[in-house]
TORDRENDO-254082 format. One record per residue: residue number from 1; residue in one letter; z, x, y of N, C-alpha, C, O in turn. Coordinates in steps of 0.2 Angstrom, whole numbers, always signed. Each point is the difference from the previous one (the first is absolute). Layout:
# residues N
<node n="NUM" res="a" n_Z="Z" n_X="X" n_Y="Y" ca_Z="Z" ca_X="X" ca_Y="Y" c_Z="Z" c_X="X" c_Y="Y" o_Z="Z" o_X="X" o_Y="Y"/>
...
# end
This chain:
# residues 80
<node n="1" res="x" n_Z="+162" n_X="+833" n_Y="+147" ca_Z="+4" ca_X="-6" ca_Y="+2" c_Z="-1" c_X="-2" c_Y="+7" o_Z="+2" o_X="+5" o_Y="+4"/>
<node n="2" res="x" n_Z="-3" n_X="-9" n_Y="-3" ca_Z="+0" ca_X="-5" ca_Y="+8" c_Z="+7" c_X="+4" c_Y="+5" o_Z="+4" o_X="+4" o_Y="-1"/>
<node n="3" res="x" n_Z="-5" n_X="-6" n_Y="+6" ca_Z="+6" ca_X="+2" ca_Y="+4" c_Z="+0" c_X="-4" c_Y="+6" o_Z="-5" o_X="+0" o_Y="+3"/>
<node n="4" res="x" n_Z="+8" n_X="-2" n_Y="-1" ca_Z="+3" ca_X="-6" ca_Y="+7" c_Z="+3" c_X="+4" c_Y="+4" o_Z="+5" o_X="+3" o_Y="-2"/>
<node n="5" res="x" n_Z="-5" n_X="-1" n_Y="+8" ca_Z="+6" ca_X="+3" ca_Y="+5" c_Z="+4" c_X="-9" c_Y="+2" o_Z="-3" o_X="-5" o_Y="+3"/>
<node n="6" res="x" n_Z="+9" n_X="+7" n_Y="-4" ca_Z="+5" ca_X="-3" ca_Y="+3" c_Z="+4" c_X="+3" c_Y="+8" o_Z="-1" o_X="+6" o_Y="+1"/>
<node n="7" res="x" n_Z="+5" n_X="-10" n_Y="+2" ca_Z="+3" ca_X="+1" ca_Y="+6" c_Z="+8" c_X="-2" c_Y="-4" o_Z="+1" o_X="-5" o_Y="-2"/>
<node n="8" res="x" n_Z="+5" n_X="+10" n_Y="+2" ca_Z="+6" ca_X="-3" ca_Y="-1" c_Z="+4" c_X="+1" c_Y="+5" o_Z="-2" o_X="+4" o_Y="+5"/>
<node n="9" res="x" n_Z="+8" n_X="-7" n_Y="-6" ca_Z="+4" ca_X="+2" ca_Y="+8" c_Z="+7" c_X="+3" c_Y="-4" o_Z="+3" o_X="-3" o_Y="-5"/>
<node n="10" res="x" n_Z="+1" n_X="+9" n_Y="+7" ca_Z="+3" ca_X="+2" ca_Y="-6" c_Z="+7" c_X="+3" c_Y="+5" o_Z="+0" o_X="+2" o_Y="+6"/>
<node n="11" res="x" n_Z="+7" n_X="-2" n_Y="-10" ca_Z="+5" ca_X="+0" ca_Y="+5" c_Z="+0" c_X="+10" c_Y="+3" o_Z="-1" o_X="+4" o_Y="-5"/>
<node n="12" res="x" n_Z="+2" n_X="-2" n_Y="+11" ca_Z="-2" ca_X="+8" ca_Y="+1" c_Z="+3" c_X="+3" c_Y="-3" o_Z="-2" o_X="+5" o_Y="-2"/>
<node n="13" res="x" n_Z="+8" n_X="-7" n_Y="+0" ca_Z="+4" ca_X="+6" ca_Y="-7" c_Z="-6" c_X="+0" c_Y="-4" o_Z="-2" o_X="+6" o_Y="+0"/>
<node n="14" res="x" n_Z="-1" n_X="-10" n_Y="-3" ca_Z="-4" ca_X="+0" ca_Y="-5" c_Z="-5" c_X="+5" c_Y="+2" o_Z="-1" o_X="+6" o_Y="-2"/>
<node n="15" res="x" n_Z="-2" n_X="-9" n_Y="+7" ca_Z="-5" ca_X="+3" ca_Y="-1" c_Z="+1" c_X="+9" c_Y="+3" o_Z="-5" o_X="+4" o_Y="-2"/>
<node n="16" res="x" n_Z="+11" n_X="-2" n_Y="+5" ca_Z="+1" ca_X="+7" ca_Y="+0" c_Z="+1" c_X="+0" c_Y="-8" o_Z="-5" o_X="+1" o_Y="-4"/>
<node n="17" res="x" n_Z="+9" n_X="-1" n_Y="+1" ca_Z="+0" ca_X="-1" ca_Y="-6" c_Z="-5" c_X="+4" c_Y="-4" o_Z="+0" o_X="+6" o_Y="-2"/>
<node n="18" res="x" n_Z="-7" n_X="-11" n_Y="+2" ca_Z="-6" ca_X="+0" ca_Y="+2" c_Z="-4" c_X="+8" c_Y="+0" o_Z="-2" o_X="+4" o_Y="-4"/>
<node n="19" res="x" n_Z="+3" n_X="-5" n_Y="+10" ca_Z="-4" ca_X="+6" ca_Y="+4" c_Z="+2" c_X="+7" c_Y="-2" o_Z="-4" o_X="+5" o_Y="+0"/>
<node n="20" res="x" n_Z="+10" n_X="-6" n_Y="-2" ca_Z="+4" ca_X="+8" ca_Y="-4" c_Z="-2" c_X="+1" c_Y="-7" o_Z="-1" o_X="+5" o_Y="-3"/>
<node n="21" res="x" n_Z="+0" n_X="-10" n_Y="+0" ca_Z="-3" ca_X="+2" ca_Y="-7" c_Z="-7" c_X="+2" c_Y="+2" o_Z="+0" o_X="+6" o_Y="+0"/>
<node n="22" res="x" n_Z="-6" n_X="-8" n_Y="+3" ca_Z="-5" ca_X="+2" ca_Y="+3" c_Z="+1" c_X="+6" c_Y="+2" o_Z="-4" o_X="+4" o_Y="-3"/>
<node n="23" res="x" n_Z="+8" n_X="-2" n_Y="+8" ca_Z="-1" ca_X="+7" ca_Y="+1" c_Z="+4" c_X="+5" c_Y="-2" o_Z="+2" o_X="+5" o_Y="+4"/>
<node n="24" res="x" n_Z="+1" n_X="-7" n_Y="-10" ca_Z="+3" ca_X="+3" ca_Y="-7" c_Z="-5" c_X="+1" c_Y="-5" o_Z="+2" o_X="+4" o_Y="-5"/>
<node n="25" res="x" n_Z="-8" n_X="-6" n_Y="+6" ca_Z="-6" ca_X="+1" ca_Y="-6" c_Z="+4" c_X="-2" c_Y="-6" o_Z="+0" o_X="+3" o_Y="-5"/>
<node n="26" res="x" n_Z="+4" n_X="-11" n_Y="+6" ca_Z="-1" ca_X="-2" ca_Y="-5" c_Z="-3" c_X="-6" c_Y="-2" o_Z="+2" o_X="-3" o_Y="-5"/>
<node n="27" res="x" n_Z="-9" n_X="+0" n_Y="+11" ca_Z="-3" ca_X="-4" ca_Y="+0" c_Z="-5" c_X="+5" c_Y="+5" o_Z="+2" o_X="+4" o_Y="+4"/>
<node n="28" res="x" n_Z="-10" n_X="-8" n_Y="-5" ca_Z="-5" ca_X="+4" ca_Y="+3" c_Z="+1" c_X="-5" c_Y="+8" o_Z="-2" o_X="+2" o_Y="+6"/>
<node n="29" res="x" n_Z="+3" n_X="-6" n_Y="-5" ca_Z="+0" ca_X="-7" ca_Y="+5" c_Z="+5" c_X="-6" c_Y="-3" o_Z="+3" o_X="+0" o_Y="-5"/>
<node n="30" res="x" n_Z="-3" n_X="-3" n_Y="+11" ca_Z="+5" ca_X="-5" ca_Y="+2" c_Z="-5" c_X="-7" c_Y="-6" o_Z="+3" o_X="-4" o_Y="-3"/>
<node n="31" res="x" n_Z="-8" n_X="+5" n_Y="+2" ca_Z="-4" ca_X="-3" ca_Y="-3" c_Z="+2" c_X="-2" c_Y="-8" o_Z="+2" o_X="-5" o_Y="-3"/>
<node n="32" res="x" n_Z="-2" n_X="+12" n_Y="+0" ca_Z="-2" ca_X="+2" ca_Y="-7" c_Z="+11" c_X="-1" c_Y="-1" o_Z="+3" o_X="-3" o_Y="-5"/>
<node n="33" res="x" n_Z="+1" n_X="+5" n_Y="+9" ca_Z="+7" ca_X="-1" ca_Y="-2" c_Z="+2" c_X="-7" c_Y="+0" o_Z="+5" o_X="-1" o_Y="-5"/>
<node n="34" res="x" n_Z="-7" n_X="-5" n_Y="+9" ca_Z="+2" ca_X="-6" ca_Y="+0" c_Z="-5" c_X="-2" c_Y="-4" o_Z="+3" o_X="-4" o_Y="-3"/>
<node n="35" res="x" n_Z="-10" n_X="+5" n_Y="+0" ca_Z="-2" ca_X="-1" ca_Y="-8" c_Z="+2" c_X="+0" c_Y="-6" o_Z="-2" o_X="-4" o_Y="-5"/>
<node n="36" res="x" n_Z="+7" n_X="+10" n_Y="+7" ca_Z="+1" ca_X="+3" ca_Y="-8" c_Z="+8" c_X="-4" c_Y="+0" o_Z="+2" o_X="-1" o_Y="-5"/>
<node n="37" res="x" n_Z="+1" n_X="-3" n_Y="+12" ca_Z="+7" ca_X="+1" ca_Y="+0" c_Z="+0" c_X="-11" c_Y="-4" o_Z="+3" o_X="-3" o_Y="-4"/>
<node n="38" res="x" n_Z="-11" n_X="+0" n_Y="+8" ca_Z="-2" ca_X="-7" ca_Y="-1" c_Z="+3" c_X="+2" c_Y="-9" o_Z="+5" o_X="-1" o_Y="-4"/>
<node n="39" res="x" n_Z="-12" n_X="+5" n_Y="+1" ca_Z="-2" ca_X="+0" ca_Y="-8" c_Z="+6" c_X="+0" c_Y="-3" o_Z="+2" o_X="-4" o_Y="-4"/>
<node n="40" res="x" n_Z="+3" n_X="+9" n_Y="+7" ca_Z="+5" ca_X="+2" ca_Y="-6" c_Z="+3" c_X="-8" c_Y="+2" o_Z="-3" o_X="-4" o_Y="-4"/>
<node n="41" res="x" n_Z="+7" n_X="+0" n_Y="+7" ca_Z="+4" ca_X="-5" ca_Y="+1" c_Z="-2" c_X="-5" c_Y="-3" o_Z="+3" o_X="-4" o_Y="-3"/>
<node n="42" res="x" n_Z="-11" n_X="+3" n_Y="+3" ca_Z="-4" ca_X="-6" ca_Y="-3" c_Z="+1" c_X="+5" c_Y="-9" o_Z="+4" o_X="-3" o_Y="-3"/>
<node n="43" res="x" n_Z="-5" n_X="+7" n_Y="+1" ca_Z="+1" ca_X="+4" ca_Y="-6" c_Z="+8" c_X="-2" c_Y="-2" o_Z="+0" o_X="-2" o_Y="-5"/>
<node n="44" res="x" n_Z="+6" n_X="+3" n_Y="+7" ca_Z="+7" ca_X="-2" ca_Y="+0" c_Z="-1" c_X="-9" c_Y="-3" o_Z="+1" o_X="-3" o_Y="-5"/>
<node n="45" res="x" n_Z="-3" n_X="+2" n_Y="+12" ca_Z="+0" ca_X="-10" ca_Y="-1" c_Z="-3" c_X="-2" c_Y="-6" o_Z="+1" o_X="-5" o_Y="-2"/>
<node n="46" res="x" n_Z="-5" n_X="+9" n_Y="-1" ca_Z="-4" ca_X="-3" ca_Y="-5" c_Z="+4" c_X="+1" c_Y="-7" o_Z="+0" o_X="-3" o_Y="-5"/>
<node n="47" res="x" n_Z="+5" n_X="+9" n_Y="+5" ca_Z="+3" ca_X="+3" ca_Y="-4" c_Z="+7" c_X="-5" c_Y="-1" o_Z="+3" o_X="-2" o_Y="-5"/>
<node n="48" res="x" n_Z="-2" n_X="+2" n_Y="+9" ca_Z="+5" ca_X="-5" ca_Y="+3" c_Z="+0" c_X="-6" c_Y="-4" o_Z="+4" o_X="-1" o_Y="-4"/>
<node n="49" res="x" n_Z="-9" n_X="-4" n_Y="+4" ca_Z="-3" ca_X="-5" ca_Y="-1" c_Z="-2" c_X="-1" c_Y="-6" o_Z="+1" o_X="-5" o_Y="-3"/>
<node n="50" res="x" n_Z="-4" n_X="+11" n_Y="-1" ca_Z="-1" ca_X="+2" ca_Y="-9" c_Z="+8" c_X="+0" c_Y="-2" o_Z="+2" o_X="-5" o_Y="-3"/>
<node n="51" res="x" n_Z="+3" n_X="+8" n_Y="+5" ca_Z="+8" ca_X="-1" ca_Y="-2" c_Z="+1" c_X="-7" c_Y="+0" o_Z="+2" o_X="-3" o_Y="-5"/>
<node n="52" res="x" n_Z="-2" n_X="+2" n_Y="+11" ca_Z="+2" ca_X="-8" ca_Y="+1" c_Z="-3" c_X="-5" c_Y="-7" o_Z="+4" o_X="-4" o_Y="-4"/>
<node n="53" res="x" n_Z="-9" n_X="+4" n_Y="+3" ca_Z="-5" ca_X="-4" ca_Y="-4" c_Z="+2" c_X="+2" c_Y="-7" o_Z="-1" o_X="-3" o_Y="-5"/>
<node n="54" res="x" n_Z="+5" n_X="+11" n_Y="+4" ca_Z="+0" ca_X="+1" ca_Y="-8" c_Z="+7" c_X="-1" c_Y="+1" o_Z="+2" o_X="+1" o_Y="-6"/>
<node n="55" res="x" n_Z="+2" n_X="-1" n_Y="+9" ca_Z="+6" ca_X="-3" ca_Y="+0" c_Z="+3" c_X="-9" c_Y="-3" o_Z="+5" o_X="-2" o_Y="-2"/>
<node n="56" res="x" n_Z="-12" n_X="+1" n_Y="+4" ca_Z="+2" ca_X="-9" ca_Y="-2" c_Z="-2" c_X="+0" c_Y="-9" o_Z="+3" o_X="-4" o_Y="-3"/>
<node n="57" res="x" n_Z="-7" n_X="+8" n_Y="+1" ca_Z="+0" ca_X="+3" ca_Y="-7" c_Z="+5" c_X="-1" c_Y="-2" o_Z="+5" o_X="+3" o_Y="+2"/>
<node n="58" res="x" n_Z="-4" n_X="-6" n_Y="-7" ca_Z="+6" ca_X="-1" ca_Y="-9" c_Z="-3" c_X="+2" c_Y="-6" o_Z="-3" o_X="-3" o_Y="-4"/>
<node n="59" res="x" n_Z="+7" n_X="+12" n_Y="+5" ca_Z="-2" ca_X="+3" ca_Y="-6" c_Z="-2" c_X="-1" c_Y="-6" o_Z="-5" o_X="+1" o_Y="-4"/>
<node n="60" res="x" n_Z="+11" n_X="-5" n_Y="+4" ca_Z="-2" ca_X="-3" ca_Y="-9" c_Z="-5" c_X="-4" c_Y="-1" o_Z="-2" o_X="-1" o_Y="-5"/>
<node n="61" res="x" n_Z="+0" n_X="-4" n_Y="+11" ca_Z="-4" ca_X="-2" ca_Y="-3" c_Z="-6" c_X="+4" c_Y="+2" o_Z="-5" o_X="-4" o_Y="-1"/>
<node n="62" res="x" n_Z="+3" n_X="+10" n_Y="+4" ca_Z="-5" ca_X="+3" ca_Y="+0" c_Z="+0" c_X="+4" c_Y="-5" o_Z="-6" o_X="+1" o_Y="-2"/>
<node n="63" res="x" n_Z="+12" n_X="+2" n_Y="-1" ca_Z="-1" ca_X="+3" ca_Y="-7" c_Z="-4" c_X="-6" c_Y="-6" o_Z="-6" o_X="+0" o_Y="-2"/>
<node n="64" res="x" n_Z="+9" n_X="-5" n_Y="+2" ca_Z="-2" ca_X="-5" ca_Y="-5" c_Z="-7" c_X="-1" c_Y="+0" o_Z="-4" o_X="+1" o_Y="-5"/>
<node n="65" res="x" n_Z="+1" n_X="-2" n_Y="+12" ca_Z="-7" ca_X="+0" ca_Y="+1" c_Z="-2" c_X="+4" c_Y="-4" o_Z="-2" o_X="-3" o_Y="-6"/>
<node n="66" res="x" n_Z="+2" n_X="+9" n_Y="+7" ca_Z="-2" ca_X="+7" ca_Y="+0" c_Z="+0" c_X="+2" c_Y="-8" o_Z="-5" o_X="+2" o_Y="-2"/>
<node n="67" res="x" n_Z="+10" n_X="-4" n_Y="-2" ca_Z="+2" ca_X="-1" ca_Y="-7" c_Z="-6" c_X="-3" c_Y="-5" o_Z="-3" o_X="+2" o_Y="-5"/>
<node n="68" res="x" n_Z="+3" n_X="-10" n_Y="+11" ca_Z="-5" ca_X="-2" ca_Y="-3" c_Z="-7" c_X="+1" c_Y="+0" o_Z="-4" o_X="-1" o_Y="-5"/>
<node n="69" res="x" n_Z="+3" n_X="+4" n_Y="+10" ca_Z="-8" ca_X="+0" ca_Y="+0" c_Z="-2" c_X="+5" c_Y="-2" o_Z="-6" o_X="+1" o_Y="+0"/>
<node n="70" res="x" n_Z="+11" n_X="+4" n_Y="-4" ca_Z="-1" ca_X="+8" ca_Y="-4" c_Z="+0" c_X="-6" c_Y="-8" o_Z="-5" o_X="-2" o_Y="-3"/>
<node n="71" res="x" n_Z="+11" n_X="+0" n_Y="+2" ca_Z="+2" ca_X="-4" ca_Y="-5" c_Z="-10" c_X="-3" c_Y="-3" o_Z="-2" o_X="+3" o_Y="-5"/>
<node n="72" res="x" n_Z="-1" n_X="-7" n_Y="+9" ca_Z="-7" ca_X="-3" ca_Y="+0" c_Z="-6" c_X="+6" c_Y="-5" o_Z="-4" o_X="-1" o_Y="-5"/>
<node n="73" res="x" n_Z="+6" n_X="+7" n_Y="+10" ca_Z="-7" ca_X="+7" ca_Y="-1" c_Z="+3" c_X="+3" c_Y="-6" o_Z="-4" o_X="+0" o_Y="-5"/>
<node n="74" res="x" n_Z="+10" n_X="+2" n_Y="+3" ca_Z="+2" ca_X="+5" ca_Y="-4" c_Z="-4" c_X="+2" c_Y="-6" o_Z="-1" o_X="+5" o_Y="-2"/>
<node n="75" res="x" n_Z="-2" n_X="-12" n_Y="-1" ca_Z="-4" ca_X="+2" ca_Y="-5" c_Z="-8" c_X="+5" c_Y="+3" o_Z="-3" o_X="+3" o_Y="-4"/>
<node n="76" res="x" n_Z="+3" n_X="-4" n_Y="+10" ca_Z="-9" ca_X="+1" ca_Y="+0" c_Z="+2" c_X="+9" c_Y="+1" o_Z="-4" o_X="+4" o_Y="-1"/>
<node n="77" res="x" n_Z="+10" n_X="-3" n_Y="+3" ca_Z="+0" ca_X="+7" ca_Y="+2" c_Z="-1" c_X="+5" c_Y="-8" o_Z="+0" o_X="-2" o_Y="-6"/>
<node n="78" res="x" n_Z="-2" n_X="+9" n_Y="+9" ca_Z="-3" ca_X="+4" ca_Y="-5" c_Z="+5" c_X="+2" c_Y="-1" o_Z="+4" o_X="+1" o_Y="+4"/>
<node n="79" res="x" n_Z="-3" n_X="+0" n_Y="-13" ca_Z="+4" ca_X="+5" ca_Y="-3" c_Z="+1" c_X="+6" c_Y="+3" o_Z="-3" o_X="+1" o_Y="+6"/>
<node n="80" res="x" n_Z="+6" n_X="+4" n_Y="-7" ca_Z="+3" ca_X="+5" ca_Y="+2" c_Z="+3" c_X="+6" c_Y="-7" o_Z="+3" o_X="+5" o_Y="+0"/>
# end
């Protein structure tokens, strides 16, 4: 995958913050921790947003769909 260097400007709690996880070896660079910290938040937001979207969902009529479109095949399915 491609990779871009950015410039950010970040408040210094942070980036101490920051700097101690790094030399806690629990990030290799300042790099790879604010990648991994972008991914998970973009990873949340999109999580977030699957909830939101199946929340506007009405059960029943997702059951009835679902009812139906088995209702349709039942005959083609094989014996048992």
């Amino acid at each position: 995958m491609a990779r871009a260097k950015i410039a950010i400007t970040m408040d210094e709690n942070l980036l101490h913050g920051l700097d101690f996880l790094v030399k806690s070896k629990k990030f290799a660079n300042r790099s790879k921790a604010i990648q991994e910290a972008v991914a998970e938040k973009l990873k949340r937001m999109e999580k977030k947003r699957l909830a939101q979207e199946c929340a506007k969902l009405d059960p029943e009529f997702e059951e009835k769909m679902a009812e139906e479109s088995f209702a349709g095949e039942i005959d083609k399915w094989p014996q048992y």
